[in-house]
C-alpha positions in Angstrom: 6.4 4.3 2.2 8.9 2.7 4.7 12.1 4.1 3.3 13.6 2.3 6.3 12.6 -1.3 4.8 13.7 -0.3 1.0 16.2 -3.0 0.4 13.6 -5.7 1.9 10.8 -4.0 0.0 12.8 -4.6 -3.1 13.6 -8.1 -2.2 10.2 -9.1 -1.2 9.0 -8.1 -4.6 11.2 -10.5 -6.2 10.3 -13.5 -4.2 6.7 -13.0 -2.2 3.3 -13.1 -4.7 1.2 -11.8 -1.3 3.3 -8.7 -0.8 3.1 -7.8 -4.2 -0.3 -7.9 -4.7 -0.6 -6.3 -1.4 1.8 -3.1 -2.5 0.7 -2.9 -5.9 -3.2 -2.5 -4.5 -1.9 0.0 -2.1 0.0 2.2 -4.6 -3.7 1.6 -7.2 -5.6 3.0 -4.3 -3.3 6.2 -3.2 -3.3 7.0 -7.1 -7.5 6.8 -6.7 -7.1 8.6 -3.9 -4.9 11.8 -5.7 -6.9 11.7 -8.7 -10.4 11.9 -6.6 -8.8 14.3 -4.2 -7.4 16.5 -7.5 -10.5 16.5 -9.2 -9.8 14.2 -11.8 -11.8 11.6 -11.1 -15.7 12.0 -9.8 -15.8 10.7 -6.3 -17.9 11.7 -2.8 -16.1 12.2 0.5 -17.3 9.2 1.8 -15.9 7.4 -1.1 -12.7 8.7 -0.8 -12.9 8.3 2.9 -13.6 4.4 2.3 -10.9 4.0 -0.5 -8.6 6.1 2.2 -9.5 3.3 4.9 -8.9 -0.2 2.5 -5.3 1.7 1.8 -4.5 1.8 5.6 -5.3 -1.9 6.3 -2.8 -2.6 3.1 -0.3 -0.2 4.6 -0.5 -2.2 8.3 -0.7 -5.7 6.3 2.0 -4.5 4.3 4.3 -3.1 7.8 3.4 -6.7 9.5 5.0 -8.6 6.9 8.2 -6.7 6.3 8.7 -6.2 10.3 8.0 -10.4 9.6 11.0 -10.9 7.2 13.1 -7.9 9.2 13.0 -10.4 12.2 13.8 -13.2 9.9 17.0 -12.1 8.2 
């Protein structure tokens, strides 16, 4: 996810509590998503579906605050 922002991704998990609770819930929720998706977890469409949609809005919260600190360095 963003290999463009990787060295202010790895910064930004040193220093900023919000983006790491931010990026750790989005990587909790894509692993939901493979395991529901695989079969490995029980799970209806519209529950992935939902799951699917909370990981998008991290994802854009996630892409506002690094294009943020991109503008700030």
């Amino acid at each position: 996810m963003f290999p463009e922002y990787r060295d202010l991704i790895t910064q930004l998990k040193t220093t900023d509590n919000h983006f790491i609770r931010l990026f750790d819930k989005h990587n909790e929720l894509d692993q939901k998503v493979k395991n529901l998706e695989a079969g490995i977890e029980m799970g209806t469409p519209e529950e992935i579906e939902i799951i699917k949609k909370e990981k998008l809005q991290l994802k854009d919260q996630l892409h506002a605050i690094l294009l943020k600190a991109s503008v700030a360095a």
